[in-house]
C-alpha positions in Angstrom: 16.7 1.9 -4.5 15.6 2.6 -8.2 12.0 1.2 -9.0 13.4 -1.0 -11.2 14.8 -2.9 -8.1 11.8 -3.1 -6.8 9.4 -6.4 -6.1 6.7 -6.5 -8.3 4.7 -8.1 -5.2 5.9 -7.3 -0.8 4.6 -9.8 1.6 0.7 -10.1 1.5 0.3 -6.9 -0.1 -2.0 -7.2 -3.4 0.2 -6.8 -6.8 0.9 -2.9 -7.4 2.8 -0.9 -9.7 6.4 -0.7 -9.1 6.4 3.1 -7.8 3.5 1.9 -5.3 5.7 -0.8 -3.9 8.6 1.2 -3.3 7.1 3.8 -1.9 5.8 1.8 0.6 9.1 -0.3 1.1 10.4 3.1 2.0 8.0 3.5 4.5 8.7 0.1 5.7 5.1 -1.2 5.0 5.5 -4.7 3.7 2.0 -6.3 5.0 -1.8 -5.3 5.0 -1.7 -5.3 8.6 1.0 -2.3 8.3 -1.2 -1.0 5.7 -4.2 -0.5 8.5 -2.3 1.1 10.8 -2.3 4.2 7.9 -4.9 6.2 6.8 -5.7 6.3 3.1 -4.7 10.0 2.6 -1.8 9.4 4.1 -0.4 7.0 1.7 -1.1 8.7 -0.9 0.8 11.4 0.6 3.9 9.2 -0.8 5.1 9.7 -4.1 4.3 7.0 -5.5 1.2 6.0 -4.6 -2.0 6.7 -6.0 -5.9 6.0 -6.3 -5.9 2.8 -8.3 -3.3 1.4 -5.5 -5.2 2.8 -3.2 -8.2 0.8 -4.4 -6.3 -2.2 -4.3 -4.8 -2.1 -1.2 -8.7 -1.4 0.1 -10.0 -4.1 -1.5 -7.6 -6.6 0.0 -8.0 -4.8 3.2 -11.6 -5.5 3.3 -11.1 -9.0 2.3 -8.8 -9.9 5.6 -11.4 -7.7 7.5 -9.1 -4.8 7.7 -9.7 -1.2 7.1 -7.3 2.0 6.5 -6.6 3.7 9.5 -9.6 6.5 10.4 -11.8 3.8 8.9 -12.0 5.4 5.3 -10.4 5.1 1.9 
């Protein structure tokens, strides 16, 4: 799947870049919930995702009450 196929938004996940998304489509991660069950370092282990998504998806974590996996961004 080219990025270009890509959602701009997945599920309940906040509004990332394109290369964000599909990295984590690839991964299979299409909710926040999904997202907590990772740790921060390890997504952005994926090509693809970096520090400002990483922010974002935090920041909607903490709003559902939800943290990255190993409780730290």
């Amino acid at each position: 799947m080219s990025t270009r196929d890509t959602p701009a938004q997945i599920g309940d996940l906040p509004p990332l870049g394109r290369p964000a998304n599909s990295a984590l489509l690839q991964a299979g991660i299409t909710t926040l919930t999904q997202v907590a069950e990772h740790s921060a370092k390890d997504l952005l282990a994926m090509h693809g995702v970096g520090p400002k998504a990483i922010r974002l998806l935090d920041t909607a974590l903490a709003e559902r009450g939800l943290r990255f996996a190993g409780g730290s961004s």
